[in-house]
C-alpha positions as CSV (number, residue, x, y, z in Angstrom):
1,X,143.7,156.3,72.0
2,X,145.7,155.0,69.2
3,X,148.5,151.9,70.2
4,X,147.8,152.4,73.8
5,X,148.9,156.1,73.4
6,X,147.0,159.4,73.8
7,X,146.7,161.4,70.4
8,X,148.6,163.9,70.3
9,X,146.4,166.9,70.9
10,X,145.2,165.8,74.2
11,X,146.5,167.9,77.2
12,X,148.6,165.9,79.8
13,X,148.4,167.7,83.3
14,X,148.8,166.2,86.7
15,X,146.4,164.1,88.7
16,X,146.9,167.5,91.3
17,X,144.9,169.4,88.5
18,X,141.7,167.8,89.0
19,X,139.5,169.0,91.7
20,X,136.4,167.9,90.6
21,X,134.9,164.0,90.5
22,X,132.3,162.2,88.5
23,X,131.3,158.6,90.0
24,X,129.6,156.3,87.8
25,X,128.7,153.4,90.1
26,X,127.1,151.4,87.3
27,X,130.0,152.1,84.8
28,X,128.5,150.0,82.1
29,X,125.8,151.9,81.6
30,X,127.3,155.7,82.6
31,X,130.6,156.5,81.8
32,X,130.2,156.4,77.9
33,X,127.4,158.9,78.6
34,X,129.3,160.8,80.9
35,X,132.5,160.9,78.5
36,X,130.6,161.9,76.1
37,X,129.6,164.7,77.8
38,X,133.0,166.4,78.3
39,X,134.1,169.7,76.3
40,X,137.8,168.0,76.0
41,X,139.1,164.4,76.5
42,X,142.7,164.4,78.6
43,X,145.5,161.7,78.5
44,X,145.7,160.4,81.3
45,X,148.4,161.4,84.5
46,X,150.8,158.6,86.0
47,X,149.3,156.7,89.0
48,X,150.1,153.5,91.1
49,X,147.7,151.2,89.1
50,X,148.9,147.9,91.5
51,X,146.4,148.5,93.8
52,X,143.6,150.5,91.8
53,X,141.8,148.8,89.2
54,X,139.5,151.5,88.4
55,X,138.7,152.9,85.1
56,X,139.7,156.7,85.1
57,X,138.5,159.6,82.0
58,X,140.0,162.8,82.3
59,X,139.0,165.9,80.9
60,X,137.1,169.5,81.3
61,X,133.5,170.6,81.4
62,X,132.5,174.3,81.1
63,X,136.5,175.1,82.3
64,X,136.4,173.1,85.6
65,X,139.1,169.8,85.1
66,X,137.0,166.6,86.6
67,X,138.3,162.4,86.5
68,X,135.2,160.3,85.8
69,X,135.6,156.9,87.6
């Protein structure tokens, strides 16, 4: 991410695109592992942040699209 903004390559889909979740209850220690492991980084979709304060990576793994939280 570059100025708050995605580069340019990443894909943009919608959060309806993702069937597939990857919870990291100890996010300090596993999500950089986890996003690390993904074939492709996505920017992320538009959601109601005022009542979420979770930290959401989007991507795809082996062709299936999955949010790490």
């Amino acid at each position: 991410m570059v100025n708050g903004k995605p580069p340019v390559d990443q894909k943009k889909l919608q959060r309806s695109d993702y069937h597939v979740a990857w919870i990291c209850p100890a996010a300090t220690v596993e999500l950089l592992p986890s996003r690390l492991m993904l074939d492709e980084e996505h920017a992320t979709p538009s959601y109601d942040t005022a009542y979420d304060d979770n930290v959401y990576i989007f991507g795809a793994m082996a062709g299936h699209n999955l949010v790490i939280a």
